[in-house]
PDB file of N, CA, C and O in Angstrom:
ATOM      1  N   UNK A   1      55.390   9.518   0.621  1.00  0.00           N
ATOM      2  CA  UNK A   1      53.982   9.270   0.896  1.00  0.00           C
ATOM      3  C   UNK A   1      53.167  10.340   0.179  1.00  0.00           C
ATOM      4  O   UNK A   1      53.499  11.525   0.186  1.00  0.00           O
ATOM      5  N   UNK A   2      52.294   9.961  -0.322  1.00  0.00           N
ATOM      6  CA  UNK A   2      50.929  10.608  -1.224  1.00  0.00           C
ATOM      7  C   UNK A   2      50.452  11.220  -0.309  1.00  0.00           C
ATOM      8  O   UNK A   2      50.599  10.895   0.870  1.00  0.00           O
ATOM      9  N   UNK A   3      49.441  12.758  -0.934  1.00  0.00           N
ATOM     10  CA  UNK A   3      48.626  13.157   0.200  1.00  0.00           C
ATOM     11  C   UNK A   3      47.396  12.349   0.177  1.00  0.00           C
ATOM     12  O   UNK A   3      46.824  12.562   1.246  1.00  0.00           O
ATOM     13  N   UNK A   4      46.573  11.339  -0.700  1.00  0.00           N
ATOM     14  CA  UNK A   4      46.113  10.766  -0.386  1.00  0.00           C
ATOM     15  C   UNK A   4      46.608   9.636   0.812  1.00  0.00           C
ATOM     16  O   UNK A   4      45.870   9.684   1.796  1.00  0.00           O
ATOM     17  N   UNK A   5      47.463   8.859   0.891  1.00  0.00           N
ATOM     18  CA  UNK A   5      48.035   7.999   1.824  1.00  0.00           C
ATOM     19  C   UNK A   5      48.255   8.800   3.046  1.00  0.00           C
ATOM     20  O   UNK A   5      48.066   8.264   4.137  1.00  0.00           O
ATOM     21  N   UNK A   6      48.695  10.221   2.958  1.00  0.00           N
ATOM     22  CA  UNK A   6      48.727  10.852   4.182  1.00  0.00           C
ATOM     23  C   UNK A   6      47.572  10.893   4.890  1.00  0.00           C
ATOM     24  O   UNK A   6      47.502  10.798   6.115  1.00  0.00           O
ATOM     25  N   UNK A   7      46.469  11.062   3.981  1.00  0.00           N
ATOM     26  CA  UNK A   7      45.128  11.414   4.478  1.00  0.00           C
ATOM     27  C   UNK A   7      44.506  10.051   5.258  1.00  0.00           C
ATOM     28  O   UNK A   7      44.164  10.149   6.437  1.00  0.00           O
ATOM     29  N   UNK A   8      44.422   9.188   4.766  1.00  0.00           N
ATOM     30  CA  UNK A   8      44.405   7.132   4.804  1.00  0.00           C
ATOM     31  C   UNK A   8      44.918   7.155   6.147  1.00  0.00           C
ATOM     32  O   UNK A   8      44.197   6.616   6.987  1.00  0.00           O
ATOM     33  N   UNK A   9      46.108   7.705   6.578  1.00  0.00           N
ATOM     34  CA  UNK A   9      47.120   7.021   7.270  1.00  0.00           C
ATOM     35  C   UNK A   9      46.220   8.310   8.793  1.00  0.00           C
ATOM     36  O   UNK A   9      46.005   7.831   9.906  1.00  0.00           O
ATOM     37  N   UNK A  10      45.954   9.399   8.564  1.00  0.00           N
ATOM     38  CA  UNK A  10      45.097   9.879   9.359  1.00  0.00           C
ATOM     39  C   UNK A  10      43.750   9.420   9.882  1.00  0.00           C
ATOM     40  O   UNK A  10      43.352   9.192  11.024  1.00  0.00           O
ATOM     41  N   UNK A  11      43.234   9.361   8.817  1.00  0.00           N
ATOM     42  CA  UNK A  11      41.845   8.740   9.357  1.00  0.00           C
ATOM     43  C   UNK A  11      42.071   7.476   9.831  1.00  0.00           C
ATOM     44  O   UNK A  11      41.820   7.432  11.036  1.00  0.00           O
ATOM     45  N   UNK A  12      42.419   6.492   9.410  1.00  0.00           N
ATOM     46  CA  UNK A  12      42.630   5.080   9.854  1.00  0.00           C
ATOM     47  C   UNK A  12      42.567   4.410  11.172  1.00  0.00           C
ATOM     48  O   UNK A  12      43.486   4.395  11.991  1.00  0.00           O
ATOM     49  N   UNK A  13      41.138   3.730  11.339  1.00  0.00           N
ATOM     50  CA  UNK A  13      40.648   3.596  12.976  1.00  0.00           C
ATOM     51  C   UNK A  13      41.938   3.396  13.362  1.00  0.00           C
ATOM     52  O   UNK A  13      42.934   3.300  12.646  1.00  0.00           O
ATOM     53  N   UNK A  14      41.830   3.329  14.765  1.00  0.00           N
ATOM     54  CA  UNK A  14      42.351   3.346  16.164  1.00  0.00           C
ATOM     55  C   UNK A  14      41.884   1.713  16.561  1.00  0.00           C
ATOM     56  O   UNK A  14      42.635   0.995  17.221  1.00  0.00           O
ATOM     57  N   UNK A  15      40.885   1.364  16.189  1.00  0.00           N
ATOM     58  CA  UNK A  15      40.247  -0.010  16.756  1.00  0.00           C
ATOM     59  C   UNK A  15      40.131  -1.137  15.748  1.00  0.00           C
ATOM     60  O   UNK A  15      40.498  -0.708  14.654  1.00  0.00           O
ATOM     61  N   UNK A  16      39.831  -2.180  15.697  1.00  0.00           N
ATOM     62  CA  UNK A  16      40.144  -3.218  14.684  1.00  0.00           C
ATOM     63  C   UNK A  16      38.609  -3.301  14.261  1.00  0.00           C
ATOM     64  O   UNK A  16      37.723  -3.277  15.116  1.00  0.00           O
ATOM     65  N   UNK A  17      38.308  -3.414  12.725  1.00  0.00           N
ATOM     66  CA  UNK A  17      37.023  -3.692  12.230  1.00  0.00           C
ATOM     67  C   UNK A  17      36.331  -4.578  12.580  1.00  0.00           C
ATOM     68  O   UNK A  17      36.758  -5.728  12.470  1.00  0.00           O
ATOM     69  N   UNK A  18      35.003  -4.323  13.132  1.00  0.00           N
ATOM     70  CA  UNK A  18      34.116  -5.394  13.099  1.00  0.00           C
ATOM     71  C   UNK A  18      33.363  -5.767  12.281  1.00  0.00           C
ATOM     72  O   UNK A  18      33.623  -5.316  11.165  1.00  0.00           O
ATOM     73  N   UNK A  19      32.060  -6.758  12.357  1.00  0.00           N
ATOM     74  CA  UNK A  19      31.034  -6.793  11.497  1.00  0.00           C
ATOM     75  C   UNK A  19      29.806  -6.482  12.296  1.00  0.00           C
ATOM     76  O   UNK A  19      29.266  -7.142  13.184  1.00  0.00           O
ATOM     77  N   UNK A  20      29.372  -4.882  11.574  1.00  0.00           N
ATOM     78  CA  UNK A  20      28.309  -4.809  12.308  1.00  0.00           C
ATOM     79  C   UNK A  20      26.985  -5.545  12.234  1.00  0.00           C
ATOM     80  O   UNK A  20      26.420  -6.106  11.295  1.00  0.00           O
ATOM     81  N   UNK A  21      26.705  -5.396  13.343  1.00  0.00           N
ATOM     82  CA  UNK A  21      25.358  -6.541  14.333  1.00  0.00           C
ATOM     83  C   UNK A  21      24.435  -6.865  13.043  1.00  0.00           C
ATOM     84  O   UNK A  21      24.230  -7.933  12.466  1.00  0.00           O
ATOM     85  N   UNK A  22      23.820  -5.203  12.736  1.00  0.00           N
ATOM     86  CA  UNK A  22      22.971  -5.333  11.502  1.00  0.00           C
ATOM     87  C   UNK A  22      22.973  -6.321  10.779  1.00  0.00           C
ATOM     88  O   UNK A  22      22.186  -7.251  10.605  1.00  0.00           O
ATOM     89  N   UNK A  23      24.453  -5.885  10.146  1.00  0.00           N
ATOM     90  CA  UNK A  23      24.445  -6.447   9.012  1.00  0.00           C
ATOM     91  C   UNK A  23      24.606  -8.246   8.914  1.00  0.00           C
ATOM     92  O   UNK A  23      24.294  -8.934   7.942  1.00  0.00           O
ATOM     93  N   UNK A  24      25.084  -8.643   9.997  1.00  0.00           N
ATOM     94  CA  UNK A  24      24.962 -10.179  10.306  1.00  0.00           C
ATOM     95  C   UNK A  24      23.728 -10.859  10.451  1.00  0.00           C
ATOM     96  O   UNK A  24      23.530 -12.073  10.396  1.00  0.00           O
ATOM     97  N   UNK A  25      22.703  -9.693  10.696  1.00  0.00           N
ATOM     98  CA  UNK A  25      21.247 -10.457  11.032  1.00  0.00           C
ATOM     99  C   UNK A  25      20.303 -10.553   8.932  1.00  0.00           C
ATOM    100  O   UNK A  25      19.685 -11.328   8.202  1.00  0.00           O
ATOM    101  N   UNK A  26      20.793  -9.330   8.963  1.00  0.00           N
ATOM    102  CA  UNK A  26      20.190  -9.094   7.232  1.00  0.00           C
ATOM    103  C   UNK A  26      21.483 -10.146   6.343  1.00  0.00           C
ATOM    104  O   UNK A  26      21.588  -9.533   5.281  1.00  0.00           O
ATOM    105  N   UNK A  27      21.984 -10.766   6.301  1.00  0.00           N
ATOM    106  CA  UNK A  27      22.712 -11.370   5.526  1.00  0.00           C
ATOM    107  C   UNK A  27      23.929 -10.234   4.889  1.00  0.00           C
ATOM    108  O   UNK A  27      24.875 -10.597   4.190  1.00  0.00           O
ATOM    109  N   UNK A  28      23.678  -8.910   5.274  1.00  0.00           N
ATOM    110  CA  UNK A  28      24.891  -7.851   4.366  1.00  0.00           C
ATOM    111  C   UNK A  28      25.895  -8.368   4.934  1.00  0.00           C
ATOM    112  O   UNK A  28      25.992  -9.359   5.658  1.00  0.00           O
ATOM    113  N   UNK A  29      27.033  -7.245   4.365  1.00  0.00           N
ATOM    114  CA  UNK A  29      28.394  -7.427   5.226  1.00  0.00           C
ATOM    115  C   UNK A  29      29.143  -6.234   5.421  1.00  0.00           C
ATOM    116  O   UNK A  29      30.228  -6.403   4.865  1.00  0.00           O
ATOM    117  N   UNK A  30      29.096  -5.352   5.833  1.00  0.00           N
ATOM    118  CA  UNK A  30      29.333  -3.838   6.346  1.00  0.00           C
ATOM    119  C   UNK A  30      30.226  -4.176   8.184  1.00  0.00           C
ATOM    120  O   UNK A  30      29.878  -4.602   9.285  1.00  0.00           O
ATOM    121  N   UNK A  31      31.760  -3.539   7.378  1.00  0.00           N
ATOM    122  CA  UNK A  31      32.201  -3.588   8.542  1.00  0.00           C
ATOM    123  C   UNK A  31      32.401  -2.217   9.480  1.00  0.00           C
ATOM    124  O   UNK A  31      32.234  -1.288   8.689  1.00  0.00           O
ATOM    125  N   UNK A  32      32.665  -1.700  10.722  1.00  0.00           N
ATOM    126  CA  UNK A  32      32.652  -0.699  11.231  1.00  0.00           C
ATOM    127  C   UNK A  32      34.132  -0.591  12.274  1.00  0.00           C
ATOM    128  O   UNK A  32      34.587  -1.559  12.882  1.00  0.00           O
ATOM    129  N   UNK A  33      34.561   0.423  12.295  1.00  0.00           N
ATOM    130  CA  UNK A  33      35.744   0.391  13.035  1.00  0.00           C
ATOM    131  C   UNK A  33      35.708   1.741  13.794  1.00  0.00           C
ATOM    132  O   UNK A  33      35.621   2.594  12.911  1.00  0.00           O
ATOM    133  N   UNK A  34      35.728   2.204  14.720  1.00  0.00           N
ATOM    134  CA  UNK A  34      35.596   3.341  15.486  1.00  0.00           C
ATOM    135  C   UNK A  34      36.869   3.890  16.366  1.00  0.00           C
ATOM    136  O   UNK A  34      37.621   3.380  17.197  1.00  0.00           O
ATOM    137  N   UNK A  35      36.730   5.211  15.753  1.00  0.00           N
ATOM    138  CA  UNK A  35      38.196   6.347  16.342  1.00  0.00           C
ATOM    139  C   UNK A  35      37.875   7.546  16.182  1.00  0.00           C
ATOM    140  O   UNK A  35      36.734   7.999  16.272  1.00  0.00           O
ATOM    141  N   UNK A  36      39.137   8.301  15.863  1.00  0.00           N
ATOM    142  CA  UNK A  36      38.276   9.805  15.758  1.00  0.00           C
ATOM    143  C   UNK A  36      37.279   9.941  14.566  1.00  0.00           C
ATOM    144  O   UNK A  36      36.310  10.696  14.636  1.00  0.00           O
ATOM    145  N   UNK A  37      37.519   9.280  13.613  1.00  0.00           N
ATOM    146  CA  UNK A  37      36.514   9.226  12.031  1.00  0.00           C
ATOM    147  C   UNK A  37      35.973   7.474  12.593  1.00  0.00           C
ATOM    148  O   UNK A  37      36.710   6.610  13.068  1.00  0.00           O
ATOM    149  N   UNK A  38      34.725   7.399  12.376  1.00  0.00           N
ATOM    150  CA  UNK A  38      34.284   6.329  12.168  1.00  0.00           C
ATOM    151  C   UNK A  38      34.411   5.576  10.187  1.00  0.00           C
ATOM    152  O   UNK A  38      34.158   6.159   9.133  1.00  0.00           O
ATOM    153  N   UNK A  39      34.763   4.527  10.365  1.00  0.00           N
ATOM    154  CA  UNK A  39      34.842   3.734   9.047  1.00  0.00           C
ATOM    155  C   UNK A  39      34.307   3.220   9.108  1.00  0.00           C
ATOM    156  O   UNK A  39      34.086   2.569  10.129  1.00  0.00           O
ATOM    157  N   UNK A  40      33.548   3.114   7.788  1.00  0.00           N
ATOM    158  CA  UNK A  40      32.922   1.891   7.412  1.00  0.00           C
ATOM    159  C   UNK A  40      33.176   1.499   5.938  1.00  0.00           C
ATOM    160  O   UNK A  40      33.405   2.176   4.935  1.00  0.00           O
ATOM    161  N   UNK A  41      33.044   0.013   6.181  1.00  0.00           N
ATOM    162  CA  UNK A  41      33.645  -0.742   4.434  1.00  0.00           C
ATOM    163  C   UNK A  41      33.005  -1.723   4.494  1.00  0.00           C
ATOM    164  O   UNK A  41      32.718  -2.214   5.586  1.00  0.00           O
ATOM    165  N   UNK A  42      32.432  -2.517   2.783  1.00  0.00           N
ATOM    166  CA  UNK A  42      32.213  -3.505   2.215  1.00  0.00           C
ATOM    167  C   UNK A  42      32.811  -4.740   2.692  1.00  0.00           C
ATOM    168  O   UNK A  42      33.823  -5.051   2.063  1.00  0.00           O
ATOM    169  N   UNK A  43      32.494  -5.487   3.571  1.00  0.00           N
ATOM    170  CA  UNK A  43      33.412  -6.897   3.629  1.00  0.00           C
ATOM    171  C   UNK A  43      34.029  -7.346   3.046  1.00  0.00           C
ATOM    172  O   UNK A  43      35.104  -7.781   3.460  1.00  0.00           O
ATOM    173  N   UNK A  44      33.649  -7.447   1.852  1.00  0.00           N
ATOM    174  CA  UNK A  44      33.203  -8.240   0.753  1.00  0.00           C
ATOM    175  C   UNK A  44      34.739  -7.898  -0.904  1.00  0.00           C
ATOM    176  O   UNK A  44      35.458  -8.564  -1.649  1.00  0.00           O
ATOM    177  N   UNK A  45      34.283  -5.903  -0.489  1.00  0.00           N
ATOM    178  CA  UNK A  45      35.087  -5.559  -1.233  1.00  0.00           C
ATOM    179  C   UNK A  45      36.409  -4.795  -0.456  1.00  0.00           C
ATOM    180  O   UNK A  45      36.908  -3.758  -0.893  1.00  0.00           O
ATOM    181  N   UNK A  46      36.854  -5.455   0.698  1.00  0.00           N
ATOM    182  CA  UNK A  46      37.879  -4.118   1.064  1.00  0.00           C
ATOM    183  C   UNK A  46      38.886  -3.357   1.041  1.00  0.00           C
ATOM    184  O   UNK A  46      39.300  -2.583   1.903  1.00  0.00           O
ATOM    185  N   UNK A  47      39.470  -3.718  -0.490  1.00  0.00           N
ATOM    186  CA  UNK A  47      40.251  -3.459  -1.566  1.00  0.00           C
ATOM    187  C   UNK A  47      39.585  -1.788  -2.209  1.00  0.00           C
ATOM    188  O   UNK A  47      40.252  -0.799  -2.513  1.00  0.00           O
ATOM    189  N   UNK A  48      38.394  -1.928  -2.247  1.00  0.00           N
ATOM    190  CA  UNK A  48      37.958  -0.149  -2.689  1.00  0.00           C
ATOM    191  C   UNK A  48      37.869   0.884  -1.573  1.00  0.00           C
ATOM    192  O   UNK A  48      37.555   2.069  -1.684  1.00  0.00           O
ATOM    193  N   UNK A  49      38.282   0.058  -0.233  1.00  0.00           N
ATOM    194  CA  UNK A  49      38.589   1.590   0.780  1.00  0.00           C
ATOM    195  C   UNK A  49      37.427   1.679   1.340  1.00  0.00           C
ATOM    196  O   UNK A  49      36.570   0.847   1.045  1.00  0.00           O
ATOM    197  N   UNK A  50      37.130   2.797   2.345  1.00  0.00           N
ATOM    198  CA  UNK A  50      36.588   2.836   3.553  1.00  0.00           C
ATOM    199  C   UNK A  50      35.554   4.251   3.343  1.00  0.00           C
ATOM    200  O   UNK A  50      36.078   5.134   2.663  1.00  0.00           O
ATOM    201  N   UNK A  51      34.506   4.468   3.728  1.00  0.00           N
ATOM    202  CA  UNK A  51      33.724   5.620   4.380  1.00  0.00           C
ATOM    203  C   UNK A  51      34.113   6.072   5.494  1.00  0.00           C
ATOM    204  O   UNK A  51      33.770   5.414   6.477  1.00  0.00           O
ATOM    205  N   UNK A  52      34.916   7.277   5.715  1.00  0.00           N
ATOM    206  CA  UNK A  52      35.192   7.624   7.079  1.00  0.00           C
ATOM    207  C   UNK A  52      34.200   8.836   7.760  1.00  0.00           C
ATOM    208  O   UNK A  52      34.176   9.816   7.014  1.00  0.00           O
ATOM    209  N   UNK A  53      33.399   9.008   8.956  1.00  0.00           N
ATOM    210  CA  UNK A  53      32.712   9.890   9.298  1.00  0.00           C
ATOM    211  C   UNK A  53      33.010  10.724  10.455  1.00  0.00           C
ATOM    212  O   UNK A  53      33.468   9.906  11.254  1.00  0.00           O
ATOM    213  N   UNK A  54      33.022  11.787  10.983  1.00  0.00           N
ATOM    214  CA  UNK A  54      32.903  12.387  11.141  1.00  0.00           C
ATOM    215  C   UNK A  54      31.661  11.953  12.821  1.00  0.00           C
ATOM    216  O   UNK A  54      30.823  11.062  12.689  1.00  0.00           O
ATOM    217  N   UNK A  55      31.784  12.722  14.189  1.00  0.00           N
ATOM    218  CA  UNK A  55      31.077  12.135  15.302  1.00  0.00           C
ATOM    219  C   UNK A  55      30.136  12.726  14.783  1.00  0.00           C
ATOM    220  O   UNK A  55      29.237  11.905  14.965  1.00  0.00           O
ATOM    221  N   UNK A  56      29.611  13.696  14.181  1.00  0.00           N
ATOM    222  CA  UNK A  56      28.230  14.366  14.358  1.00  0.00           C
ATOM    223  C   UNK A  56      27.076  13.923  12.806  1.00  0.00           C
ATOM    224  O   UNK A  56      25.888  13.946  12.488  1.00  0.00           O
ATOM    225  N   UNK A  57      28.942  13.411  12.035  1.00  0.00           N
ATOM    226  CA  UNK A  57      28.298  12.737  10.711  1.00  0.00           C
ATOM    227  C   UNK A  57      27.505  11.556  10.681  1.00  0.00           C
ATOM    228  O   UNK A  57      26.482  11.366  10.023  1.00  0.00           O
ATOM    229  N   UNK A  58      28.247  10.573  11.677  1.00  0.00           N
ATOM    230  CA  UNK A  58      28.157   9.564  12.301  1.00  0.00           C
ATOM    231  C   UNK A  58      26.747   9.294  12.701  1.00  0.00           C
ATOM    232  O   UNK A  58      25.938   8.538  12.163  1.00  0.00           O
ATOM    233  N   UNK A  59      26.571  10.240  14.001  1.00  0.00           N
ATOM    234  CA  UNK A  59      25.307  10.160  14.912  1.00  0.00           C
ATOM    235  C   UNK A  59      24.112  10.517  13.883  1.00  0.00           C
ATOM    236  O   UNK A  59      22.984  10.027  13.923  1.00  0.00           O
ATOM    237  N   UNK A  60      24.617  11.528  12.897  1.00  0.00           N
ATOM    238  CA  UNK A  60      22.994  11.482  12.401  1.00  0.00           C
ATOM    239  C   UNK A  60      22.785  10.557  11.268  1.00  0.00           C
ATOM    240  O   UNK A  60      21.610  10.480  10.909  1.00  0.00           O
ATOM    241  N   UNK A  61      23.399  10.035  10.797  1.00  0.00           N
ATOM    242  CA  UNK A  61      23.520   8.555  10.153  1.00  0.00           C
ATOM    243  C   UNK A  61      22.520   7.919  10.718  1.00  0.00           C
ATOM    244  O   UNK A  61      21.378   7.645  10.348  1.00  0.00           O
ATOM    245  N   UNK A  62      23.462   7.623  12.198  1.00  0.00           N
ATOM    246  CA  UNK A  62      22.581   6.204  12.763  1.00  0.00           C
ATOM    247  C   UNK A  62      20.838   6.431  13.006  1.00  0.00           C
ATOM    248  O   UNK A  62      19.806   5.778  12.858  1.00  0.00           O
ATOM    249  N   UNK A  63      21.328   8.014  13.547  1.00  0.00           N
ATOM    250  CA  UNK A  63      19.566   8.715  13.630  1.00  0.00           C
ATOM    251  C   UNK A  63      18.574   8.507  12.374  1.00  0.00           C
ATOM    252  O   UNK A  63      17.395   8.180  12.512  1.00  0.00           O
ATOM    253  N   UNK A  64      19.156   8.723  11.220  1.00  0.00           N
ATOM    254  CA  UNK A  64      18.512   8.596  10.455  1.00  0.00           C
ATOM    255  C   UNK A  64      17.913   7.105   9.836  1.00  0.00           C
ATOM    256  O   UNK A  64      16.905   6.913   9.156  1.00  0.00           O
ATOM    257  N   UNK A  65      18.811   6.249  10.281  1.00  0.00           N
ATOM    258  CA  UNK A  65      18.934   4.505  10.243  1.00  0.00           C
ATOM    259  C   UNK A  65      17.595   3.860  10.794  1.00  0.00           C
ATOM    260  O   UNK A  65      16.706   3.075  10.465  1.00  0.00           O
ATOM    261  N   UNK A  66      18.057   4.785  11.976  1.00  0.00           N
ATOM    262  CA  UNK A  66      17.036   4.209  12.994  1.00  0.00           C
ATOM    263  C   UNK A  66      15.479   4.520  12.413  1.00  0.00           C
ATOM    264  O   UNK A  66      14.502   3.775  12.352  1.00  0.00           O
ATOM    265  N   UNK A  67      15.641   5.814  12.045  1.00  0.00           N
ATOM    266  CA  UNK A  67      14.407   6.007  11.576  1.00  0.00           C
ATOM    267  C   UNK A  67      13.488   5.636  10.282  1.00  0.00           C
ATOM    268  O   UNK A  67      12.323   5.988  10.099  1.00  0.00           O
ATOM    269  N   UNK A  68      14.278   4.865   9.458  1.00  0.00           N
ATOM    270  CA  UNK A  68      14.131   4.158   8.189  1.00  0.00           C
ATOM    271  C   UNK A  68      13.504   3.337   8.802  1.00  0.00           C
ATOM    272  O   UNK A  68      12.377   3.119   8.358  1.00  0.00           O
ATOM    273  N   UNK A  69      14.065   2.324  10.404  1.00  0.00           N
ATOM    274  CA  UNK A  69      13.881   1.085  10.312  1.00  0.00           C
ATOM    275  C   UNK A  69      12.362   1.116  11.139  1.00  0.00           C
ATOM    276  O   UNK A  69      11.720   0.068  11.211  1.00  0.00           O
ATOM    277  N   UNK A  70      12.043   1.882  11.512  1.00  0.00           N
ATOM    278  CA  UNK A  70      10.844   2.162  12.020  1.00  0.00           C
ATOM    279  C   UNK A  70       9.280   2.076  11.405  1.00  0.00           C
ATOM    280  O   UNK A  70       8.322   2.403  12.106  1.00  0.00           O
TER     281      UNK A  70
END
């Protein structure tokens, strides 16, 4: 095993991907899977791999999301 694959095989949710809410209402396709790293990936493409975050990376993400959408 690669230390990339080692690394993959660490982060790699705990929970099965969804499609987040968002992105079903805007036509995107952004899926989300939540564990100790939150993932997120392209529906579309999920052959190029995942964004994994971090809880505090995470929260200010969404903080900041939220505040775009405002």
């Amino acid at each position: 095993m690669t230390e990339h694959e080692a690394t993959k095989a660490t982060l790699a949710p705990k929970s099965p991907w969804h499609t987040a809410s968002y992105s079903v209402e805007r036509g995107a396709c952004v899926e989300v899977s939540e564990g100790p790293f939150t993932g997120v990936r392209d529906t579309q493409n999920r052959e190029i791999g995942a964004l994994f975050f971090d809880a505090n990376e995470w929260q200010a993400f969404l903080g900041t999301a939220r505040d775009d959408l405002r």
